[in-house]
C-alpha positions as CSV (number, residue, x, y, z in Angstrom):
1,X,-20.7,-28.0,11.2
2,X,-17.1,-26.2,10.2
3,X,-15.8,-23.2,11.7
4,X,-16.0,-21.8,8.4
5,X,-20.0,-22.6,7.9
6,X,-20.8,-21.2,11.3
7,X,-24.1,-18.7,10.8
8,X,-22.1,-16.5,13.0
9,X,-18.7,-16.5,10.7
10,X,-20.9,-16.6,7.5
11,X,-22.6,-12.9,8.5
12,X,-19.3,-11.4,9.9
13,X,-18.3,-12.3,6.2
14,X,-21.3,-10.8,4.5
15,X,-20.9,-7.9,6.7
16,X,-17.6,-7.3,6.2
17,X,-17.9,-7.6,1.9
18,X,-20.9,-5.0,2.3
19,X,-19.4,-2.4,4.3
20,X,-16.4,-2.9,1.6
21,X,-18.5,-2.5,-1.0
22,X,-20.2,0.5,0.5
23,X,-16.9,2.0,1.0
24,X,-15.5,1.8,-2.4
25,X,-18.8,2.9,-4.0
26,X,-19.5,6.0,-1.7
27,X,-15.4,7.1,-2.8
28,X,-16.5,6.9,-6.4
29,X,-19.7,8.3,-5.8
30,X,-18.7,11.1,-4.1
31,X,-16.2,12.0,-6.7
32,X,-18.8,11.8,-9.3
33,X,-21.2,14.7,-8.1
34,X,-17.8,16.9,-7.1
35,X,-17.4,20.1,-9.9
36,X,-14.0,19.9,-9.1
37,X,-11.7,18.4,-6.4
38,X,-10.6,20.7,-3.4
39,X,-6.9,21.3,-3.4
40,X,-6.5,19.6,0.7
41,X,-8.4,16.6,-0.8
42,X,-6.5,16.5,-3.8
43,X,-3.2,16.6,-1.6
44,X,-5.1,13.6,0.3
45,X,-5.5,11.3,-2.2
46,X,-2.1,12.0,-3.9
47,X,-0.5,10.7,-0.5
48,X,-2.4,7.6,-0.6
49,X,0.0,5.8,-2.7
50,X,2.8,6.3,-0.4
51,X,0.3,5.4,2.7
52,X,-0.1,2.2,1.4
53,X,3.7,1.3,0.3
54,X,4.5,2.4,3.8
55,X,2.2,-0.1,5.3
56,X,3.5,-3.0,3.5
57,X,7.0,-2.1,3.6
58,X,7.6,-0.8,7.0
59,X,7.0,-4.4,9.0
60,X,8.5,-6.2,6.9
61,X,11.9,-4.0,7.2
62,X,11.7,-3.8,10.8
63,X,10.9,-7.6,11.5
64,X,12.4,-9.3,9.2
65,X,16.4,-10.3,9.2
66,X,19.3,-8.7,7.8
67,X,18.9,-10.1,4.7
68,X,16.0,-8.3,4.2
69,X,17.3,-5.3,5.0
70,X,19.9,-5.7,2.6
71,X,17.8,-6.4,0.0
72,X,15.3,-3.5,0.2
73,X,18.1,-1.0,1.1
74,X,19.4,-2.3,-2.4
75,X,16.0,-2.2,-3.9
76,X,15.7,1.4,-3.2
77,X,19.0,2.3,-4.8
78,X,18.1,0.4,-8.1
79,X,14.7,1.6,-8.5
80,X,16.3,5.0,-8.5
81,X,17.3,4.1,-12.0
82,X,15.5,1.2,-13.4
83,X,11.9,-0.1,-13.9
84,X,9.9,-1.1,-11.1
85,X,10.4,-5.1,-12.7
86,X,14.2,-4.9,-12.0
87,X,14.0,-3.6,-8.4
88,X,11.9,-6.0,-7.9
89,X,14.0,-8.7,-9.7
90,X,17.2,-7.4,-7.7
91,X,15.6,-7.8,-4.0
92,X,14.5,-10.9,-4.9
93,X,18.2,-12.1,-6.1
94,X,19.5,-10.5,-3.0
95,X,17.1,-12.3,-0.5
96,X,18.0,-15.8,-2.4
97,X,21.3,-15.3,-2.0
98,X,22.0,-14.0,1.0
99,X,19.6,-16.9,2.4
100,X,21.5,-19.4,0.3
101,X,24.6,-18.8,1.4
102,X,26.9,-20.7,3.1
103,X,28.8,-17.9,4.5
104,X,26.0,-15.9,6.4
């Protein structure tokens, strides 16, 4: 038998999607039976956005070359000004390039 198809694997799996489901649910039904939200928890959920953009951002500046680098320092300045589509399109560009160059 697979690795995949292992008994052991299979419930780690099953395990895993229930405590997710659990999770998600409990947030939602929590909410639900609150009057109103707290202002600290309020404050708490309003930083989750930037929680998350950290976490996906952060190692990828700090391991990743210069051209990286270049390319989200970049992003930051253009997302200042444009859609979230552009920036995107711009870091991307940058990346490409500066990979693709013969001068680098």
């Amino acid at each position: 038998m697979s690795d995949f198809l292992h008994a052991d694997t299979l419930i780690l799996i099953a395990l895993a999607a229930v405590a997710t489901y659990l999770t998600r649910i409990g947030g939602y039904v929590l909410m639900t039976r609150m009057k109103s939200i707290p202002p600290r928890m309020e404050a708490g959920l309003n930083a989750v956005p930037v929680a998350v953009l950290t976490t996906l951002v952060a190692p990828a500046f700090f391991e990743g070359g210069y051209e990286v680098k270049v390319s989200m320092m970049a992003a930051l300045l253009v997302c200042l000004r444009f859609p979230g589509l552009t920036m995107l399109a711009v870091g991307w560009a940058i990346v490409i390039a500066i990979r693709h160059s013969s001068l680098f």
